[in-house]
N, C-alpha and C positions, 0 to 999 in steps of 0.2 A: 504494500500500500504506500502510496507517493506522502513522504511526510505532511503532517498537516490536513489532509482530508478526513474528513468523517461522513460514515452513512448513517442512519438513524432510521431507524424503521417505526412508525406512527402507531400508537397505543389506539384500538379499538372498541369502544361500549360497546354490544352490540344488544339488545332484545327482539319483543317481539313486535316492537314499535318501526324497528330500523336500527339505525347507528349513530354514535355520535365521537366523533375522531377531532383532539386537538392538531393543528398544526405546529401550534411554537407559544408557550407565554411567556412574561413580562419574567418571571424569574429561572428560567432556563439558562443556564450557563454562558450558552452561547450568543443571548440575547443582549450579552455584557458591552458587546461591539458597536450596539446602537440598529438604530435602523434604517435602511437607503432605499428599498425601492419593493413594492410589490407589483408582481407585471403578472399578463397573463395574453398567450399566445396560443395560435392553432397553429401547426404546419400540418400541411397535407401528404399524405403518403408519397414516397420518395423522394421528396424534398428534404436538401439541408439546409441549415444554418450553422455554419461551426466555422472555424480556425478566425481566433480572434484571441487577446492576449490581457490581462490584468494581474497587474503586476502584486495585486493584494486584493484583495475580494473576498466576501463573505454570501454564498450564494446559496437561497434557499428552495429547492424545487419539488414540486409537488403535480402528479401525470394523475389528472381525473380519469383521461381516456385516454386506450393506448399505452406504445409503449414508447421511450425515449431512450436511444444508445449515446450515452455519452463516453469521449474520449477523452480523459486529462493527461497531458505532458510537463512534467517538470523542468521549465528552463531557467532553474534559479542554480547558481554555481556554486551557491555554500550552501547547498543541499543535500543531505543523505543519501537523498534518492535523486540525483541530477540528473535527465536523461532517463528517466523512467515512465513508462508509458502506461497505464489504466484505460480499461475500459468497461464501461457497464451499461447494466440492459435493465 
């Protein structure tokens, strides 16, 4: 795993009503960073979006529908994991 990345897999209620699933609260660890941006985007099958570069970022993503393969590349030179490639589905 490329140093610094975290998955987190979302905690589920579920009855006989439905569900009720938090995304993130106000004292969640990683909530410590503040807050920048929530967006919300469709892409269509076989389209990408990818190779763009942030040199620090705190990204929170959440796939209602579908599925999303993402690629992370480490190009930080005082890094552990320099040069190491992730990918996830």
């Amino acid at each position: 795993m490329i140093q610094g990345v975290e998955l987190v897999s979302l905690v589920t209620h579920a009855d006989e009503r439905g569900y009720f699933r938090e995304f993130i609260r106000v004292n969640d660890p990683i909530f410590k960073e503040g807050f920048g941006q929530w967006s919300h985007t469709k892409t269509f099958a076989g389209a990408a979006k990818a190779w763009h570069l942030h040199r620090r970022q705190t990204d929170w993503w959440y796939v209602a529908i579908g599925t999303l393969r993402v690629a992370l590349y480490d190009t930080r030179t005082d890094s552990s994991t320099h040069a190491r490639l992730e990918e996830f589905l």
